[in-house]
C-alpha positions as CSV (number, residue, x, y, z in Angstrom):
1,X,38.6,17.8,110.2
2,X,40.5,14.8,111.9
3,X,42.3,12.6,108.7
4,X,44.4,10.5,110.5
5,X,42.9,7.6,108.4
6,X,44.7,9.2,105.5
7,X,48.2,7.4,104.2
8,X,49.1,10.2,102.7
9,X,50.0,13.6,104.9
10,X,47.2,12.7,107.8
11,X,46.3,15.3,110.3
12,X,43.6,17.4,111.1
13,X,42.4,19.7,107.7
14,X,40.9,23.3,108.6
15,X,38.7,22.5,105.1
16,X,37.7,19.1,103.0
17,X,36.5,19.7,99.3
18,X,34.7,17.2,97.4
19,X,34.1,16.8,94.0
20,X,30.1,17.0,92.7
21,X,28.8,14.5,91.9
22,X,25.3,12.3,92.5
23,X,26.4,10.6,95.8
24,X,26.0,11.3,99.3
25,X,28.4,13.1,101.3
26,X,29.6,13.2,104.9
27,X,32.1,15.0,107.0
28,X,33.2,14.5,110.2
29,X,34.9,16.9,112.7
30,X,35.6,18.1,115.8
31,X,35.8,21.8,118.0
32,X,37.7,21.7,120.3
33,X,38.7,24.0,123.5
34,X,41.7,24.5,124.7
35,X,41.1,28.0,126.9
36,X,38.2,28.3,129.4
37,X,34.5,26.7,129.3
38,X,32.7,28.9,126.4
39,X,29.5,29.5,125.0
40,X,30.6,27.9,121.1
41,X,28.4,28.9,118.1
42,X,28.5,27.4,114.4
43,X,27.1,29.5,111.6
44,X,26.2,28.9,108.4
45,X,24.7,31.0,105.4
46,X,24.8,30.9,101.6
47,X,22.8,27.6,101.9
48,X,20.6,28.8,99.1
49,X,23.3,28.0,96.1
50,X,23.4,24.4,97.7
51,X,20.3,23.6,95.6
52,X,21.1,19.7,94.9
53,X,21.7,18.6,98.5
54,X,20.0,18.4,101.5
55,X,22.0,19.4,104.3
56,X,22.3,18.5,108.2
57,X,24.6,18.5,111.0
58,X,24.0,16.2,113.6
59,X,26.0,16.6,117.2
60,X,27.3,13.4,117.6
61,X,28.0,13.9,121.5
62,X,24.8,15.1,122.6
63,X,22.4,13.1,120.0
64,X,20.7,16.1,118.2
65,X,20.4,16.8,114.5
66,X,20.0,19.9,112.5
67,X,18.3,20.9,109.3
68,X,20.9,23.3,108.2
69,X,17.8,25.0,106.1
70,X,15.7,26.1,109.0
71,X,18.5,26.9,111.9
72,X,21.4,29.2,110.9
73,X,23.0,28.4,114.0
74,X,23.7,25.7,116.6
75,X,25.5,27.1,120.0
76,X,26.6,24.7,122.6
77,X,28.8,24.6,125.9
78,X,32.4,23.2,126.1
79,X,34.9,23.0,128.9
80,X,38.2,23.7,129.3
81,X,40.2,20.7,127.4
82,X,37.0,19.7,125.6
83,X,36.2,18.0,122.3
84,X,32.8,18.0,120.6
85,X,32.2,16.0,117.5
86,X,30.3,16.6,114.6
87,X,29.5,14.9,111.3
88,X,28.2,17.5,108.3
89,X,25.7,15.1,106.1
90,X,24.8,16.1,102.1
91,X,22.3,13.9,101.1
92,X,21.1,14.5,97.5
93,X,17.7,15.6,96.1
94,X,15.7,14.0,93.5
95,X,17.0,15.4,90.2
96,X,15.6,15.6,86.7
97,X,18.1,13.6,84.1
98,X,20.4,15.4,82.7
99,X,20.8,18.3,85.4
100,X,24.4,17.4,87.3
């Protein structure tokens, strides 16, 4: 994940933990190819102990987003030099008071 709006130790991250709490979350960040054009696919599982948050990634480049609940994957083609970009959204769920 690209940081380079950090003043502290910017650069690209290969993780970015947040804290839980009762706001919304994003994350942006980028694949990128450096060998031949490839087939790339993203996969996710384990969703279910995410029960407070809605999740979605959205493929900033080609305009499509994805309800991380009902695809475990999202495959895509990238050149030789490429960069795709992504942004990783948790929105949260109504909660009852005092849960969180």
């Amino acid at each position: 994940m690209p940081h380079s709006d950090w003043s502290f130790y910017p650069g690209n991250y290969a993780q970015d933990i947040r804290k839980l709490d009762r706001r919304n979350k994003k994350w942006y960040f980028e694949v990128k190819n450096e060998f031949k054009q490839a087939s790339i696919t993203l996969k996710w599982s384990g969703l279910e102990q995410v029960e407070y948050y809605a999740l979605s990634l959205t493929d900033l480049d080609a305009h499509q987003k994805i309800d991380l609940y009902n695809i475990a994957e999202y495959t895509f083609n990238l050149e030789k030099g490429g960069i795709r970009h992504f942004k990783l959204t948790a929105k949260i769920k109504h909660l009852d008071k005092g849960r969180f």
